[in-house]
The first five atom37 places (N, CA, C, CB, O) and aatype in JSON, in Angstrom:
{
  "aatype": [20, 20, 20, 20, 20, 20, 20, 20, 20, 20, 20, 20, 20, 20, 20, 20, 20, 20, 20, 20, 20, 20, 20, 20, 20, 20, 20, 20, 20, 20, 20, 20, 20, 20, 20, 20, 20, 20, 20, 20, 20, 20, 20, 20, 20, 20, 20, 20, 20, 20, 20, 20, 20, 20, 20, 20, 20, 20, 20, 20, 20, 20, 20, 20, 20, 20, 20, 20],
  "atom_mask": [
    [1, 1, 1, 1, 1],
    [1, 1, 1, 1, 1],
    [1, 1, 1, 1, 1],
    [1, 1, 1, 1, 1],
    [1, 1, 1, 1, 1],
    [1, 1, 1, 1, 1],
    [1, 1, 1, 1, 1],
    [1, 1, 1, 1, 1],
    [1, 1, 1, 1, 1],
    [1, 1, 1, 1, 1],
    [1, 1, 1, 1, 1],
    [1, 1, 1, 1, 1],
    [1, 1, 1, 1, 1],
    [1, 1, 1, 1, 1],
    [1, 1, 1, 1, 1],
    [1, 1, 1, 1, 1],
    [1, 1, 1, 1, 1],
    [1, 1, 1, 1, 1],
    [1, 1, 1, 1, 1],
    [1, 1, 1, 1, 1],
    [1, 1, 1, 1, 1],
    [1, 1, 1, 1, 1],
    [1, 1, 1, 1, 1],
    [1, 1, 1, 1, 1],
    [1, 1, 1, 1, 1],
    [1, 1, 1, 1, 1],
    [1, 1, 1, 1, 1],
    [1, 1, 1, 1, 1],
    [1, 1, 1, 1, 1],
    [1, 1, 1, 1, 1],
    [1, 1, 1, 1, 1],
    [1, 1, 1, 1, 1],
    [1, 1, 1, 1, 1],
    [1, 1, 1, 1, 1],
    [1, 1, 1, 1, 1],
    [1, 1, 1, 1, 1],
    [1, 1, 1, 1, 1],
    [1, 1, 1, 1, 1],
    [1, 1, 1, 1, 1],
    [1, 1, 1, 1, 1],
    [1, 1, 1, 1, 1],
    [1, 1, 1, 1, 1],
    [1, 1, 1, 1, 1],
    [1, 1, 1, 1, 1],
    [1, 1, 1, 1, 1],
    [1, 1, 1, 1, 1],
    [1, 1, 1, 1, 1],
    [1, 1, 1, 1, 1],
    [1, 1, 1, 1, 1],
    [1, 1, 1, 1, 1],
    [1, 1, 1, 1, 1],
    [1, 1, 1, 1, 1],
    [1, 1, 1, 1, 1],
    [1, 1, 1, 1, 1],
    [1, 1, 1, 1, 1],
    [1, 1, 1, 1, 1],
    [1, 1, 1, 1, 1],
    [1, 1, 1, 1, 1],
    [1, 1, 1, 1, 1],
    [1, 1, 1, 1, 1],
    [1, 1, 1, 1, 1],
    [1, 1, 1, 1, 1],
    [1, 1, 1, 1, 1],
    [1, 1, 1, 1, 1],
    [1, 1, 1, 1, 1],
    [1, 1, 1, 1, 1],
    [1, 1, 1, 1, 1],
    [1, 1, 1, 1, 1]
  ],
  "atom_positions": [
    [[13.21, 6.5, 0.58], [11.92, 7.1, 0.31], [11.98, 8.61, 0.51], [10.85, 6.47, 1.2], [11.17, 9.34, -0.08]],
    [[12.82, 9.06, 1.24], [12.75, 10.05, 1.9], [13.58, 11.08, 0.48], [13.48, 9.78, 3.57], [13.64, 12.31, 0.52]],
    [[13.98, 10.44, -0.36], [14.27, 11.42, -1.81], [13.72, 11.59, -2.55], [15.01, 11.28, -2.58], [14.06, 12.48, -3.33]],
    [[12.1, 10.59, -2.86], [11.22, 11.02, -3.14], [10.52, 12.03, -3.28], [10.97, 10.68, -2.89], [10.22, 12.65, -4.29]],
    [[10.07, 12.27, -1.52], [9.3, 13.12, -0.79], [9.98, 14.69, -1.11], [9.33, 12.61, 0.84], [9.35, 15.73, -1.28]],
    [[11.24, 14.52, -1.13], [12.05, 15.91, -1.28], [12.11, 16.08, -2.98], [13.83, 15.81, -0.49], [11.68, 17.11, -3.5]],
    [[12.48, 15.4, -3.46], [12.04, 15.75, -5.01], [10.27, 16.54, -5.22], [12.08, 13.96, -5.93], [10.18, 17.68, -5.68]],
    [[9.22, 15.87, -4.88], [8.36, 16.0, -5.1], [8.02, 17.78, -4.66], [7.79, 14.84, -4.59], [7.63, 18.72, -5.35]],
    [[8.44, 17.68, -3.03], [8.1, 19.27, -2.84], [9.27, 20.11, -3.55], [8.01, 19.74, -1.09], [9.05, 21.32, -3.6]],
    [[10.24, 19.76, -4.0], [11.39, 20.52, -4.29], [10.36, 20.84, -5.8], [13.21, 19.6, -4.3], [10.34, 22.04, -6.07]],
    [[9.59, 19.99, -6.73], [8.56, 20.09, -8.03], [8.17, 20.9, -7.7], [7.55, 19.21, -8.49], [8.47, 21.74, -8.55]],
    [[7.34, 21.62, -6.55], [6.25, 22.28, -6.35], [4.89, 21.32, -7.03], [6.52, 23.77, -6.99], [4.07, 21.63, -7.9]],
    [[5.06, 20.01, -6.22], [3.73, 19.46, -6.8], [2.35, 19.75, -5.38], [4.07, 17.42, -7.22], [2.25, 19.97, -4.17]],
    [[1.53, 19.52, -6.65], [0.06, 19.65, -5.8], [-1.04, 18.68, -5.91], [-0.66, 20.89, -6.18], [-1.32, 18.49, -7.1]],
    [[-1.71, 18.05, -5.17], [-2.96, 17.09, -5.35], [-3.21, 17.17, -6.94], [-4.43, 17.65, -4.4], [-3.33, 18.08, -7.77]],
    [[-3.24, 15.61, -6.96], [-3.23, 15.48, -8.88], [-2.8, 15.43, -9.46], [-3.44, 15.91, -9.69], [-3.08, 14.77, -10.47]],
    [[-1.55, 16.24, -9.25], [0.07, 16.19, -10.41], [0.17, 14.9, -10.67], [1.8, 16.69, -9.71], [0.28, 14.22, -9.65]],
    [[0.19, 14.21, -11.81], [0.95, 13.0, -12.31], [2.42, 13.3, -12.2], [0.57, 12.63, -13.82], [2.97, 14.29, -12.67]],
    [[2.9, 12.45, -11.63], [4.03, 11.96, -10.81], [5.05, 11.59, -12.56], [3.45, 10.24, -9.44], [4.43, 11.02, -13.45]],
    [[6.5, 11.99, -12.79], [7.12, 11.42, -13.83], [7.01, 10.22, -14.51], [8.02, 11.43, -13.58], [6.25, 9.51, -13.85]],
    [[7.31, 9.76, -15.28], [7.46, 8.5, -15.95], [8.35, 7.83, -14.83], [8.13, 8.6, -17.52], [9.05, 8.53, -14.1]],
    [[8.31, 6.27, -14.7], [8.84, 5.71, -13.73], [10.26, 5.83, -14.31], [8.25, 4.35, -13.37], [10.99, 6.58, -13.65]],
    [[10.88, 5.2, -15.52], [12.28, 5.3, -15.74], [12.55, 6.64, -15.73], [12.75, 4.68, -16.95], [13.75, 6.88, -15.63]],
    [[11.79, 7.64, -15.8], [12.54, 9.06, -15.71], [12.85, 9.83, -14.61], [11.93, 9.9, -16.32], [13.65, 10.76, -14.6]],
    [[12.1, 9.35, -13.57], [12.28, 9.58, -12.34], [13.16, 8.95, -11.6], [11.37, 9.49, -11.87], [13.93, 9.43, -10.77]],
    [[12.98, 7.65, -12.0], [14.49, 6.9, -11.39], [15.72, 7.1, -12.16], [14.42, 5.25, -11.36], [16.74, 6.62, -11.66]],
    [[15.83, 7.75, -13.33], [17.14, 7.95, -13.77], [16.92, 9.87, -12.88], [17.41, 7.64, -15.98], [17.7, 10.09, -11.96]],
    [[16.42, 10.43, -13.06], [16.7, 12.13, -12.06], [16.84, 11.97, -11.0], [15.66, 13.27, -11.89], [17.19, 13.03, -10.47]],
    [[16.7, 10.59, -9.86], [16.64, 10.45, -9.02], [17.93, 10.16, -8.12], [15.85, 9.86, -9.15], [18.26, 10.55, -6.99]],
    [[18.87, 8.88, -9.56], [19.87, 8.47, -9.34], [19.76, 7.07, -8.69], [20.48, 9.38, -8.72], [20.8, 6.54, -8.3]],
    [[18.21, 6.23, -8.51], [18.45, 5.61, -7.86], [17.66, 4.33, -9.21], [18.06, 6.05, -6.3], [17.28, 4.76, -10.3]],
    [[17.55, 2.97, -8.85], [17.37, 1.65, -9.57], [15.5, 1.82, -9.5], [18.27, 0.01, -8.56], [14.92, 2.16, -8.47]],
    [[14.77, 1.49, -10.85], [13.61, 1.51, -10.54], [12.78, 0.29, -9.53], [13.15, 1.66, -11.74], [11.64, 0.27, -9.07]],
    [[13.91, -0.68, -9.43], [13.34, -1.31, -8.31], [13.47, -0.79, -6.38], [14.01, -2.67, -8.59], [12.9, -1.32, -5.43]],
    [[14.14, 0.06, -6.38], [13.95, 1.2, -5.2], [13.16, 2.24, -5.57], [15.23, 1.88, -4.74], [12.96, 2.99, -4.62]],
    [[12.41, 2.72, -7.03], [11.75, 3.37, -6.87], [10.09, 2.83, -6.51], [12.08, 4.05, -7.81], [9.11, 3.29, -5.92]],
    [[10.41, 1.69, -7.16], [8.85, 0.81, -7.21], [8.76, 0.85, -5.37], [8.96, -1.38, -8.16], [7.81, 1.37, -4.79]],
    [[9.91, 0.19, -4.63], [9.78, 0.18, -3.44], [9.08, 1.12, -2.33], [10.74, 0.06, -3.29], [8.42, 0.89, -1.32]],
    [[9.67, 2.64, -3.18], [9.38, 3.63, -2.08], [8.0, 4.29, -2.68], [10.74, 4.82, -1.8], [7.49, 5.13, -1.94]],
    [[7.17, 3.98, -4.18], [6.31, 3.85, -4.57], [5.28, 3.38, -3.44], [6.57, 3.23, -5.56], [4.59, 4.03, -2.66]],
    [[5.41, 2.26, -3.6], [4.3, 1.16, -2.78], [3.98, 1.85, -1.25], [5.15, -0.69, -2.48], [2.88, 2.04, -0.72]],
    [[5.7, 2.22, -0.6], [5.56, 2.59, 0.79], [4.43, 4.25, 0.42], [7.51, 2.85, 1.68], [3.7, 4.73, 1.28]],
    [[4.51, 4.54, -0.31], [3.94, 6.58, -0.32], [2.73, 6.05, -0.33], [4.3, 8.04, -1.94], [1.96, 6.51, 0.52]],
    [[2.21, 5.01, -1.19], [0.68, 4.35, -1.93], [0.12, 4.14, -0.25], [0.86, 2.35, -3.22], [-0.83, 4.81, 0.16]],
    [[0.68, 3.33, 0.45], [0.32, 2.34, 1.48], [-0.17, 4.08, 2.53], [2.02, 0.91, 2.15], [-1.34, 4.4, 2.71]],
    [[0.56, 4.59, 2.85], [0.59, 5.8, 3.06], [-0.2, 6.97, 2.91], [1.28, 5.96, 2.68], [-0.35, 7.88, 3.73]],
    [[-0.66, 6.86, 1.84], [-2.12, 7.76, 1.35], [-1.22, 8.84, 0.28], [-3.18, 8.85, 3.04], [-1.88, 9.74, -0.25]],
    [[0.24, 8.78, -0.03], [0.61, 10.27, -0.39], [0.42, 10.09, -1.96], [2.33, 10.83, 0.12], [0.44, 11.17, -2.55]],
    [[0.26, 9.12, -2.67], [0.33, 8.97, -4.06], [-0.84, 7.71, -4.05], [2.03, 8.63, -4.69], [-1.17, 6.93, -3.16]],
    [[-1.27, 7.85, -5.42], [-2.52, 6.79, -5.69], [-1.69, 6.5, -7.41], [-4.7, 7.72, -5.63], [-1.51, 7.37, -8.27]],
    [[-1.27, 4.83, -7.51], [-0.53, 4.77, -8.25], [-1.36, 3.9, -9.48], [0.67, 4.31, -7.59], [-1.29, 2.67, -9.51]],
    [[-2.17, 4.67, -10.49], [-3.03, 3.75, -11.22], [-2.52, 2.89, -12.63], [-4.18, 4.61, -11.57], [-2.17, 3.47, -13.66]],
    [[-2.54, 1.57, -12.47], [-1.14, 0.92, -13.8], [-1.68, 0.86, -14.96], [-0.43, -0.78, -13.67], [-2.81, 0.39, -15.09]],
    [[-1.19, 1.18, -15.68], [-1.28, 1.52, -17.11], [-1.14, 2.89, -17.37], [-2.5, 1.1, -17.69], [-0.86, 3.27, -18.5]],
    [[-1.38, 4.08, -15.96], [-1.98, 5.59, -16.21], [-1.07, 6.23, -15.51], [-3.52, 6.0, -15.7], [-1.04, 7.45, -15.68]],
    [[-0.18, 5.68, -14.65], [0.94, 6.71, -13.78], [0.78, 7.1, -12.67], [1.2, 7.89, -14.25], [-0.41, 7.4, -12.57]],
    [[1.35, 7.29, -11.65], [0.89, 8.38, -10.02], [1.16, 9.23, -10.17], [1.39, 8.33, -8.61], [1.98, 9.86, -10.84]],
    [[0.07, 9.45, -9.15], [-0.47, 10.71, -8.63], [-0.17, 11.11, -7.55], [-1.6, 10.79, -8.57], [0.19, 10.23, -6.77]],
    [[-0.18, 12.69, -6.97], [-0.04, 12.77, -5.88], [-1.29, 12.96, -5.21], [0.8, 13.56, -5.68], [-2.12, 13.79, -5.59]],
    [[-1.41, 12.39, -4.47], [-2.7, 12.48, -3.6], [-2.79, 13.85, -2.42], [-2.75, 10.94, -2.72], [-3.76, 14.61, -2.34]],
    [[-1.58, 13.91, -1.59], [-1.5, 15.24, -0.53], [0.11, 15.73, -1.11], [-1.58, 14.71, 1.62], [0.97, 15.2, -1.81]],
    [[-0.02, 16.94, -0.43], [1.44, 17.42, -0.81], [1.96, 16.94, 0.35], [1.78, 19.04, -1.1], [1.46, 16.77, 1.46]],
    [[3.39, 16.7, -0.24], [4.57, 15.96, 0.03], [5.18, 16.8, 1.66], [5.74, 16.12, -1.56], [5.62, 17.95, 1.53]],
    [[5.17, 16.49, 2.4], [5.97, 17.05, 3.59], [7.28, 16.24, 3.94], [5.05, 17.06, 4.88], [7.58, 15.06, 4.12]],
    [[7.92, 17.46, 3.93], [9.84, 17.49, 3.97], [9.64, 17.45, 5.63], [11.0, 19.38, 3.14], [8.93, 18.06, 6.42]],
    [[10.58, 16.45, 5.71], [10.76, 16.11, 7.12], [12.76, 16.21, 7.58], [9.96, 14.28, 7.26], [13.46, 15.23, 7.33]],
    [[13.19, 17.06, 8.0], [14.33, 17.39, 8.36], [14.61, 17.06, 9.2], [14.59, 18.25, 8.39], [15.57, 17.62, 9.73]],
    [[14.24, 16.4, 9.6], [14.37, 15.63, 11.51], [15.48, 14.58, 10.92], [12.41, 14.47, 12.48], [16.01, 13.76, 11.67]]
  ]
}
């Protein structure tokens, strides 16, 4: 999940940005869209993305990079 989160601020995204196409993000990502759906659900559950089907996610807050 945590390549997500760093993609997203590495975008410079902001509240609202529609989030990539799911296969396009999981192919820039490098990872299977069933790990992306995964770390999807975890950001949703989370408050950081609001994921509406048929219409794409969103980001809900900006993304904080955690280096710890």
């Amino acid at each position: 999940m945590r390549w997500l989160v760093v993609h997203m601020s590495n975008a410079d995204m902001g509240p609202g940005d529609r989030l990539p196409p799911e296969r396009q993000l999981a192919t820039s990502l490098g990872v299977s869209r069933a790990s992306l759906r995964q770390a999807m659900a975890a950001l949703e559950v989370q408050g950081v993305v609001e994921v509406r089907h048929g219409d794409g996610a969103y980001l809900r807050v900006p993304p904080q990079r955690r280096d710890s």
